[in-house]
C-alpha positions as CSV (number, residue, x, y, z in Angstrom):
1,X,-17.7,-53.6,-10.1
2,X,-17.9,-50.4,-12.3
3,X,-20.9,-47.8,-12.4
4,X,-21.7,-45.1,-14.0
5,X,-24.1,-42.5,-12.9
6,X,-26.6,-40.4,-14.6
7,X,-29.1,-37.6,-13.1
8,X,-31.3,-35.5,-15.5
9,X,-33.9,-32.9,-14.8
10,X,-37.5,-34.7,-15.9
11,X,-37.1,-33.7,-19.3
12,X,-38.6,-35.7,-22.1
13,X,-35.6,-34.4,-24.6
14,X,-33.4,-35.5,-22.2
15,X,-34.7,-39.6,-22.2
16,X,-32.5,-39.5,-25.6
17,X,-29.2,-39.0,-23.5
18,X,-29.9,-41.8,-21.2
19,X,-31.0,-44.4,-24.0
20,X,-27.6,-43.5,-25.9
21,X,-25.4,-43.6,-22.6
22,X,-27.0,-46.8,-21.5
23,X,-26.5,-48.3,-24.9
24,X,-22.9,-47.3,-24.4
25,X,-22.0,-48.6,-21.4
26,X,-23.7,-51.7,-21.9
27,X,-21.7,-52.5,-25.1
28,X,-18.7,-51.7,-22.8
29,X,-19.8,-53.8,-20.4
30,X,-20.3,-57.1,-22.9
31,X,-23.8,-57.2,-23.3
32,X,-24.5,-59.1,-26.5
33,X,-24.8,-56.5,-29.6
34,X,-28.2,-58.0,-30.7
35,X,-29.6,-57.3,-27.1
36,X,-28.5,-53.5,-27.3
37,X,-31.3,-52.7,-28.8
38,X,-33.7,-54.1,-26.3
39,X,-31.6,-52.2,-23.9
40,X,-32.4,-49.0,-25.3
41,X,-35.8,-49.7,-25.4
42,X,-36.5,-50.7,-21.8
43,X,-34.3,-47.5,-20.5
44,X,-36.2,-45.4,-22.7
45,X,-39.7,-46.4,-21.4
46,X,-38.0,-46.6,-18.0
47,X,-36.8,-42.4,-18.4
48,X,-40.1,-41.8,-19.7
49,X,-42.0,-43.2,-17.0
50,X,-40.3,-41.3,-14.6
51,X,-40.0,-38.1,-16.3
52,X,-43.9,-38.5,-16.8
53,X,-44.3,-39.6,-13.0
54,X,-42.1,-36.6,-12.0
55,X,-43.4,-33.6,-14.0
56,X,-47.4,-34.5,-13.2
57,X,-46.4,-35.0,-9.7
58,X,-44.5,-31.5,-9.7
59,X,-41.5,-33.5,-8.5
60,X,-38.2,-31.2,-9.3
61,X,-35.1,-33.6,-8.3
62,X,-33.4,-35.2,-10.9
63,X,-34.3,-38.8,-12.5
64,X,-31.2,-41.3,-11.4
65,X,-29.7,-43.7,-13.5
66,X,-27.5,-45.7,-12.2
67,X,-25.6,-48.6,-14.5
68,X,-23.4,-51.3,-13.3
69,X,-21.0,-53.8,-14.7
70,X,-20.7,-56.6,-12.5
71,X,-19.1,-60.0,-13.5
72,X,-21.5,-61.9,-15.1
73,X,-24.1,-59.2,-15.6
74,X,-25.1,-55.5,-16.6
75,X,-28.0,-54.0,-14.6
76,X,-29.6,-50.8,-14.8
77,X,-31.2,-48.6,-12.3
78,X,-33.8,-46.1,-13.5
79,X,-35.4,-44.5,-10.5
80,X,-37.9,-41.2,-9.6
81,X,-38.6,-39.5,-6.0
82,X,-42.5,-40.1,-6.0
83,X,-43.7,-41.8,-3.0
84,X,-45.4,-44.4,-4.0
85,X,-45.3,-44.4,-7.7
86,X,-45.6,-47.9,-8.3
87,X,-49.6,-48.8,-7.7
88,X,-50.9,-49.1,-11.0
89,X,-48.2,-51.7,-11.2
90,X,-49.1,-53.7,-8.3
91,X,-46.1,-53.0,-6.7
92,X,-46.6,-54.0,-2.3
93,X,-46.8,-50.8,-0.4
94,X,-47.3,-48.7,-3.2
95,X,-49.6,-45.8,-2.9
96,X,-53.3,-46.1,-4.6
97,X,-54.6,-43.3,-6.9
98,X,-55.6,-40.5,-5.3
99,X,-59.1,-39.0,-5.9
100,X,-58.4,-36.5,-9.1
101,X,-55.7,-38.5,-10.4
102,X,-56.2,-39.2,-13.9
103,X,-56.8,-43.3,-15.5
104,X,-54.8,-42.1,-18.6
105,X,-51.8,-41.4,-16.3
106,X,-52.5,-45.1,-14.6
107,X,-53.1,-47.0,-18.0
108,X,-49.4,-45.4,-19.5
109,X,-47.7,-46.5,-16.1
110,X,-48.9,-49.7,-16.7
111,X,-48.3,-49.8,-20.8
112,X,-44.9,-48.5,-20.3
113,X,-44.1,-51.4,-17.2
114,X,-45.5,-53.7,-19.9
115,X,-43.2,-52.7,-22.5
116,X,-40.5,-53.2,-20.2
117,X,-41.1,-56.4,-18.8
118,X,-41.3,-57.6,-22.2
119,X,-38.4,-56.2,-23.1
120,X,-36.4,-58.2,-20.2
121,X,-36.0,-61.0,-18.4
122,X,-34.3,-59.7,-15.1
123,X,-37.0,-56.8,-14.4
124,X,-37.8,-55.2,-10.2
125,X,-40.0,-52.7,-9.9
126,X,-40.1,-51.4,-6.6
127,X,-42.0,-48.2,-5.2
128,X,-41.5,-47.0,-1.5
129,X,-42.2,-43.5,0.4
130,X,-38.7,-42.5,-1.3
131,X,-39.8,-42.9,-4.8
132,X,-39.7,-46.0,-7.1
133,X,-37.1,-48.0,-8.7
134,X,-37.1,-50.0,-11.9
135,X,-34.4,-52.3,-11.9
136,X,-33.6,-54.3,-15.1
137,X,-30.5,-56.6,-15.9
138,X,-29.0,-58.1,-18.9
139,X,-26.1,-61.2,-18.9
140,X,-22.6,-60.0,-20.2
141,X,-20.0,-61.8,-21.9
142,X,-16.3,-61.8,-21.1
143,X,-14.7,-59.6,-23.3
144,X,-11.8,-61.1,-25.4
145,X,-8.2,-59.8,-24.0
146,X,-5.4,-59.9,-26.5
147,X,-3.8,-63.4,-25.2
148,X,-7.5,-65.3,-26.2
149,X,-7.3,-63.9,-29.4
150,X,-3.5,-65.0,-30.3
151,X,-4.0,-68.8,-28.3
């Protein structure tokens, strides 16, 4: 099993690094070259949730992204330190919105979570005391090795 890890302060110019990393590694990993795109998509909305969830939260640790190569699949790990971020999702045990907090912020949470979920098949959202995780995960194929190629 092979991962790669990615922390970046909650910076919307940095949501381009992740998308291009992810894209990356999951072409490394075997994920099909007409799903790459999808790929780039969901960890893009995925970043920009969190970066969004961070800075009006006035979080200041680092968004992790964490993507692993297992043997049949890729899976990607995109996740913030906001308690409870996940309640306009209907996430269990996530927190609900605190008095001031804004609907605009609730209905892009939701929007983006949309976007994802249509993106992907293999989609968790999780959201704890700890922060939230979005977890998505594609198939891979095997890669061809030199002796498939000259059977």
């Amino acid at each position: 099993m092979a991962t790669v890890e990615l922390r970046f302060s909650a910076q919307p110019e940095h949501v381009r690094t992740a998308r291009l990393v992810a894209a990356a590694v999951a072409r490394r990993a075997g994920v099909d070259e007409a799903v790459l795109d999808e790929v780039r998509l969901a960890v893009g909305e995925a970043c920009s949730r969190a970066v969004g969830l961070h800075r009006g939260n006035g979080v200041t640790t680092p968004i992790r992204v964490v993507l692993t190569e297992e043997e049949k699949t890729f899976s990607i790990e995109v996740g913030d330190e906001v308690p409870g971020a996940g309640a306009a999702a209907g996430v269990p045990g996530a927190r609900a919105e605190a008095p001031g907090e804004s609907d605009d912020a609730d209905g892009e949470d939701e929007m983006g979570l949309a976007v994802i979920r249509g993106l992907v098949d293999d989609v968790e959202v999780t959201a704890g005391e700890d922060g939230g995780t979005i977890r998505m995960s594609w198939p891979t194929t095997p890669a061809e090795t030199d002796a498939d190629v000259l059977s």
